[in-house]
C-alpha positions as CSV (number, residue, x, y, z in Angstrom):
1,X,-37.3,-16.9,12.7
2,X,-37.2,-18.7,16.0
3,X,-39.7,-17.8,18.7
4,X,-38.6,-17.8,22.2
5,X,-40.1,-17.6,25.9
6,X,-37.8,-15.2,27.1
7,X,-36.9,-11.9,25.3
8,X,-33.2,-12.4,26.9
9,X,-33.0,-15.9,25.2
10,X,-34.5,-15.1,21.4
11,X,-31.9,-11.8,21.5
12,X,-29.2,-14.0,22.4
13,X,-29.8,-16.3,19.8
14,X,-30.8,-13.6,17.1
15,X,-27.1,-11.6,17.7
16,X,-25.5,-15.2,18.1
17,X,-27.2,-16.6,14.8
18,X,-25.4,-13.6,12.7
19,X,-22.4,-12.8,14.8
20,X,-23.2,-10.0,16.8
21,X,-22.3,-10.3,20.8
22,X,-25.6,-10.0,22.8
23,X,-25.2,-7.2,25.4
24,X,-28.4,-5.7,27.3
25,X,-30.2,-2.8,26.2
26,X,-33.7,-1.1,26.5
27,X,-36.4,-2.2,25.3
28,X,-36.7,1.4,23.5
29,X,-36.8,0.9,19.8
30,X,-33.9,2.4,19.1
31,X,-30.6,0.7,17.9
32,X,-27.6,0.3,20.3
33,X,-23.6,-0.4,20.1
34,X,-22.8,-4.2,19.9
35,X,-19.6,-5.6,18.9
36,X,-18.8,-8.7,16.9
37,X,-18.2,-12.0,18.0
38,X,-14.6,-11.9,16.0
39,X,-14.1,-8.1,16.1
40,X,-11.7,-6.8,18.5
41,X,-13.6,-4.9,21.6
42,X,-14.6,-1.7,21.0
43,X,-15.5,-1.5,17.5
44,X,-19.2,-1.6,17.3
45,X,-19.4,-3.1,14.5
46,X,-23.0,-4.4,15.5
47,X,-26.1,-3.3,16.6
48,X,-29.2,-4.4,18.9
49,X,-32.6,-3.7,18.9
50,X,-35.8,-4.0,21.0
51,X,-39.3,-3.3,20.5
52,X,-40.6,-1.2,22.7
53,X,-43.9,-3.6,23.6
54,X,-40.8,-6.0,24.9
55,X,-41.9,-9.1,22.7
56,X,-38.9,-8.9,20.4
57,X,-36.2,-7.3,18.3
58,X,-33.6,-7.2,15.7
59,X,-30.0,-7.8,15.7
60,X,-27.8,-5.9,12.8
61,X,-24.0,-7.2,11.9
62,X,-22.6,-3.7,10.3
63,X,-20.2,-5.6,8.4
64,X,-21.4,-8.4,6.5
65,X,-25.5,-6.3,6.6
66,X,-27.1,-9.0,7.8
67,X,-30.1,-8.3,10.1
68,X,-32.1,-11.0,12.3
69,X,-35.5,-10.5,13.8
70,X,-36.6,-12.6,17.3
71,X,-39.2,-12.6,19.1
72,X,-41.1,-13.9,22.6
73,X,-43.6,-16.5,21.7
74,X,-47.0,-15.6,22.2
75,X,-50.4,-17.4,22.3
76,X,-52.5,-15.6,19.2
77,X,-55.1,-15.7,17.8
78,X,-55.1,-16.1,14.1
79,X,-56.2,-12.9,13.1
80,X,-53.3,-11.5,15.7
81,X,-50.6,-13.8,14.2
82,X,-52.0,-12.6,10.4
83,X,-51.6,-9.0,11.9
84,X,-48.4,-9.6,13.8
85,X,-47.2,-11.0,9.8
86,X,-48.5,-8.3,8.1
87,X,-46.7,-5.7,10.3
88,X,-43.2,-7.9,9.7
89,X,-43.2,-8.4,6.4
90,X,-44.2,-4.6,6.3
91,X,-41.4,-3.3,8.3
92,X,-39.0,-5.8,6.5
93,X,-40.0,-4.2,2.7
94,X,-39.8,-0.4,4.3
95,X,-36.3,-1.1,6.0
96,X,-34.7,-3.3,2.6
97,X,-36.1,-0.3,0.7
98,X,-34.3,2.6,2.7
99,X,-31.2,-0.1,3.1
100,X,-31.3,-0.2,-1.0
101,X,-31.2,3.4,-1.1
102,X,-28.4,4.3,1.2
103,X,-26.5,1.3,-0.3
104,X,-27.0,2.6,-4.1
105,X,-26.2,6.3,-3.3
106,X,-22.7,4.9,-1.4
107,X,-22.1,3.1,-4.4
108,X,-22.1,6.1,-6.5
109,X,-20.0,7.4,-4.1
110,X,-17.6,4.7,-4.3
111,X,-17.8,5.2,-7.8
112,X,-16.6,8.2,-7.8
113,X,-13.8,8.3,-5.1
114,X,-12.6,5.3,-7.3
115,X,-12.5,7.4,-10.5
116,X,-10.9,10.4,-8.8
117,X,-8.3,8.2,-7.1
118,X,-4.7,7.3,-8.6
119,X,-2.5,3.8,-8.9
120,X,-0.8,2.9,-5.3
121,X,2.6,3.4,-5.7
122,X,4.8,0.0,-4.3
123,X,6.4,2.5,-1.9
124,X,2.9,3.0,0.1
125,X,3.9,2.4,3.7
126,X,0.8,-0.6,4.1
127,X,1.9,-2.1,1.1
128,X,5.9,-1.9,2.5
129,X,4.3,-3.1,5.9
130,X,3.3,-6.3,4.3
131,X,5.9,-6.6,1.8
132,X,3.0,-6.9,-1.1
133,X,2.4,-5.5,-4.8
134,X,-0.4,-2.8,-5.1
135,X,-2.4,-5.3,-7.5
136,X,-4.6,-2.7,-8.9
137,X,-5.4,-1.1,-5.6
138,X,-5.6,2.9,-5.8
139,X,-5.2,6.1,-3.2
140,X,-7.0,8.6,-2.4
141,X,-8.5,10.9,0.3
142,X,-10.5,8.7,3.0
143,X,-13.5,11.3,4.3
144,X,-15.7,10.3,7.2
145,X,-17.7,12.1,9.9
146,X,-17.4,10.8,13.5
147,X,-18.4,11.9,17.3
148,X,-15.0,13.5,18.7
149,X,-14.5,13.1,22.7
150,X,-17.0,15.9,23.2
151,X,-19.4,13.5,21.3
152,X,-19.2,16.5,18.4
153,X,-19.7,15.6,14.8
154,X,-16.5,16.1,13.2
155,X,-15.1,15.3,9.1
156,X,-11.9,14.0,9.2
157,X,-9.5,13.6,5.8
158,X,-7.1,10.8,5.7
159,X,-5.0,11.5,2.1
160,X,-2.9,8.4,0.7
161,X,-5.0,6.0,1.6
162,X,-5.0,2.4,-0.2
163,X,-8.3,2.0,-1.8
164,X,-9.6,-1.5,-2.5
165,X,-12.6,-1.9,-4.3
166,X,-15.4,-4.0,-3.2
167,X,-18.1,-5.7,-6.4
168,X,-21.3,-7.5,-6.1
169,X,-22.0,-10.8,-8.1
170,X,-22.3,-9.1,-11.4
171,X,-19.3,-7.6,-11.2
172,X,-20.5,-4.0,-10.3
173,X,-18.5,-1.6,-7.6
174,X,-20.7,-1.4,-4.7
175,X,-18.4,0.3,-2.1
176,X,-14.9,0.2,-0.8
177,X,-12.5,-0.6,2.0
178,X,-9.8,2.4,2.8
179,X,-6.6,0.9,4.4
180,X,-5.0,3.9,6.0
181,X,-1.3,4.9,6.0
182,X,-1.1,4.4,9.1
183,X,-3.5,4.8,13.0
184,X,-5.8,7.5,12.8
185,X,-5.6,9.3,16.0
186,X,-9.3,9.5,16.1
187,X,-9.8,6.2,14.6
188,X,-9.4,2.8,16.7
189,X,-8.5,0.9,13.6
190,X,-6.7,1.5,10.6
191,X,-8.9,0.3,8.3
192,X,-12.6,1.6,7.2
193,X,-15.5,1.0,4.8
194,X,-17.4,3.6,3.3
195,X,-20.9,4.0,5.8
196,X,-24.0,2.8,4.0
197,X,-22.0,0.3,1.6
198,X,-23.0,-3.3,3.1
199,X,-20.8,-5.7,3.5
200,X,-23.0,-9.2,2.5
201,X,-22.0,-10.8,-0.6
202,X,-19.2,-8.2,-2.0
203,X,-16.2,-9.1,-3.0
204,X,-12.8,-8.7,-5.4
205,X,-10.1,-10.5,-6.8
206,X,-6.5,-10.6,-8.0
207,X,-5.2,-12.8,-11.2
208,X,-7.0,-14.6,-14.3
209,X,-9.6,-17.3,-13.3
210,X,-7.8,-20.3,-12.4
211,X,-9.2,-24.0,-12.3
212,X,-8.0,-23.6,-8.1
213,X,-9.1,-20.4,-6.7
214,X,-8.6,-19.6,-3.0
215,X,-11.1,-17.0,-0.7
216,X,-9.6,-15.2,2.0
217,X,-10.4,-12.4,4.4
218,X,-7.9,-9.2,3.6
219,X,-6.4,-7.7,0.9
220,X,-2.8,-7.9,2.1
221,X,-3.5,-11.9,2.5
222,X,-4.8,-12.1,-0.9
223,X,-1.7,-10.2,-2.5
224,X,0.4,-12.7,-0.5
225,X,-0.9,-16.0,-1.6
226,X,-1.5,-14.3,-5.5
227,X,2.0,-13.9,-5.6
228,X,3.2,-17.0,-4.0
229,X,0.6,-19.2,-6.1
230,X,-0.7,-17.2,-8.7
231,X,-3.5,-18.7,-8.5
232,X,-7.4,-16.3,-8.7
233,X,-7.6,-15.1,-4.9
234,X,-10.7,-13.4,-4.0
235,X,-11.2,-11.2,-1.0
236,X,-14.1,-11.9,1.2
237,X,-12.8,-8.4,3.8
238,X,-14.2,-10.7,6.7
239,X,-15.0,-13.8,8.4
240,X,-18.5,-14.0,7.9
241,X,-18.7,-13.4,4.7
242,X,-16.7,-16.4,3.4
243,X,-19.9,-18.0,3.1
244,X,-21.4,-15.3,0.7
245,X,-18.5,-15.3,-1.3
246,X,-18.1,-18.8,-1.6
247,X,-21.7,-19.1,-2.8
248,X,-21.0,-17.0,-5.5
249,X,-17.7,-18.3,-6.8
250,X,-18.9,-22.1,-6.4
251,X,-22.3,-20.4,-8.9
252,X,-19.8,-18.8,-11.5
253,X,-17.2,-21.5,-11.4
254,X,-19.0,-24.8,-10.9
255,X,-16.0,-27.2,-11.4
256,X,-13.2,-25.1,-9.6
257,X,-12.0,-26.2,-6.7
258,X,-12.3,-23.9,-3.9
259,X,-10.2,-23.2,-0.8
260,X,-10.7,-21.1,2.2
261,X,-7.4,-19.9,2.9
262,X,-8.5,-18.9,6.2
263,X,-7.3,-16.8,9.6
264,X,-5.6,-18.5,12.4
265,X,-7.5,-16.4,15.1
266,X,-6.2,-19.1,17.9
267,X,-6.0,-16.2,20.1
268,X,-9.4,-15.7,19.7
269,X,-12.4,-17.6,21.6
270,X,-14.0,-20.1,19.2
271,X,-11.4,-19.2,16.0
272,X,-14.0,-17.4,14.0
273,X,-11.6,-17.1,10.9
274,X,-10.9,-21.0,11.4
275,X,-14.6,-21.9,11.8
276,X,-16.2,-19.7,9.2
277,X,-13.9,-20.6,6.8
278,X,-14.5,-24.9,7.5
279,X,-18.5,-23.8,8.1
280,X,-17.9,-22.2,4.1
281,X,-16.3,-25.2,2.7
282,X,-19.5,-27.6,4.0
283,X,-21.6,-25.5,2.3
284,X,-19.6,-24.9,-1.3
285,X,-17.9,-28.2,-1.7
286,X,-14.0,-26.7,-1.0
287,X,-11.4,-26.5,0.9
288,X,-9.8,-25.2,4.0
289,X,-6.2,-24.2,4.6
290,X,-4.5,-22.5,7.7
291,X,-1.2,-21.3,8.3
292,X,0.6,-23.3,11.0
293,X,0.7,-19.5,13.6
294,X,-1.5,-17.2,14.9
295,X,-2.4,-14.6,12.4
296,X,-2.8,-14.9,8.4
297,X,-0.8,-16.1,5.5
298,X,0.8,-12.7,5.0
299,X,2.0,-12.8,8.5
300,X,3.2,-16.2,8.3
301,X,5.4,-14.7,4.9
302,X,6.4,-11.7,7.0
303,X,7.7,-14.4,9.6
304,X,9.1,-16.5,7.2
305,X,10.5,-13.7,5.6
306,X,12.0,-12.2,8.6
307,X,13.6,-15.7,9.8
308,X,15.4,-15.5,6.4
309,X,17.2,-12.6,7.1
310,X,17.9,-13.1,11.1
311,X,19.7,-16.7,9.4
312,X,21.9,-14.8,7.2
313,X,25.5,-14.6,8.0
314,X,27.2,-11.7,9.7
């Protein structure tokens, strides 16, 4: 935790410090909207808070789960700074305690929608989309509650959807990501994870262990480079948590060697999937590779695939 002069300054560095883009908000206590630095606008993926005495806050990436408190410096006492720590460490126990909970009841969730749920067929339209194998991926019906335009709470049901699992370091499902068949109307995206589930440190994989194993972000980039290599691929679902998952693979698998097979975002300020995946290999001893175009390795296949056929004879 890094104290600050300005309020403006130690939020700015608390939502830059874990990805989330600072916006301004009121100094209410309560959280508010933020997106992600390598989201696309709109998504909210993040969240910003400030106390309501206006001498700090906390900054929340929905994603990955990781929170980061900042505060104002202050001239205390020490009984005031022994208070001020005792209040902290306080709210931090109460708020990983309810986070626990939410995060263990979505996992029986998960649990279950994964039991109830059936093989994906090869002919799912995602998996046609990217010209992938299912890999052990399942569908199912994708349930969620959302604000409608009249800012109404309203369930929506998205059948077929591709379900890919998502486990912690021992191996246990934790939650999942639902790829839809295609753009929910009411959704901006057509992807989801289940509410509640975390992001931070979870994880899955395709093929045997392998003395080279690669980390990615998505599924459909995983099922691409499995095929073409066959070597492990793990799925990290996002930028930053290539670190996370890194940690854990380089902890299981001491000798492998590691790559970050990571996302060309060049169209994106600062290439977060570029930079979190070089950031990752610093820290784990690997690798980085990057596909030579904007996008992923499954859209450089696609393109690869599509030049194939645009070079065949008439």
């Amino acid at each position: 935790m890094t104290n600050y002069q300005n309020l403006e300054d130690a939020a700015r560095a608390g939502c830059a410090a874990i990805g989330v883009e600072f916006k301004h908000v009121p100094s209410d206590g309560r959280w508010h909207c933020a997106d992600l630095a390598d989201d696309p606008r709109g998504k909210n993926d993040g969240r910003i808070k400030l106390f309501p005495d206006g001498q700090g806050g906390m900054a929340w990436n929905h994603k990955t789960g990781e929170k980061q408190s900042f505060f104002v410096d202050r001239h205390l006492s020490r009984e005031e700074r022994e208070a001020d720590r005792e209040r902290i460490e306080a709210e931090r126990q109460r708020r990983q305690a309810k986070q626990k909970q939410r995060a263990d009841k979505t996992a029986k969730r998960a649990a279950a929608l994964w039991q109830a749920a059936n093989p994906a067929a090869a002919d799912h339209s995602y998996l046609l989309k990217k010209h992938i194998q299912p890999h052990g991926a399942r569908v199912g019906t994708w349930k969620r509650t959302i604000k409608n335009a009249a800012s109404e709470r309203q369930t929506i049901a998205i059948p077929n959807t591709l379900l890919i699992p998502m486990h912690d370091a021992t191996g246990t499902l934790r939650s999942l990501q639902g790829i839809f068949p295609g753009k929910h109307p009411l959704f901006e995206r057509d992807k989801d994870f289940l509410a509640g589930g975390g992001l931070a440190g979870l994880f899955w994989w395709l093929g045997t262990r392998s003395e080279k194993v690669l980390i990615c972000e998505g599924f459909a980039t995983a099922a691409t480079l499995f095929e073409e290599t066959g070597l492990r691929t793990y799925i990290a679902f996002t930028a930053n948590n290539l670190l996370a998952v890194g940690r854990i693979v380089r902890e299981r698998l001491p000798k492998a060697e590691i790559v970050f097979c990571a996302d060309n975002d060049s169209n994106t300020d600062g290439n977060p999937g570029l930079t979190k995946a070089e950031q990752a290999a610093v820290e784990v001893d690997g690798l980085v590779a990057i596909p030579p175009i904007a996008g992923d390795f499954n859209d450089m296949a696609i393109t690869l695939h599509q030049e194939t056929i645009d070079d065949r004879p008439l």
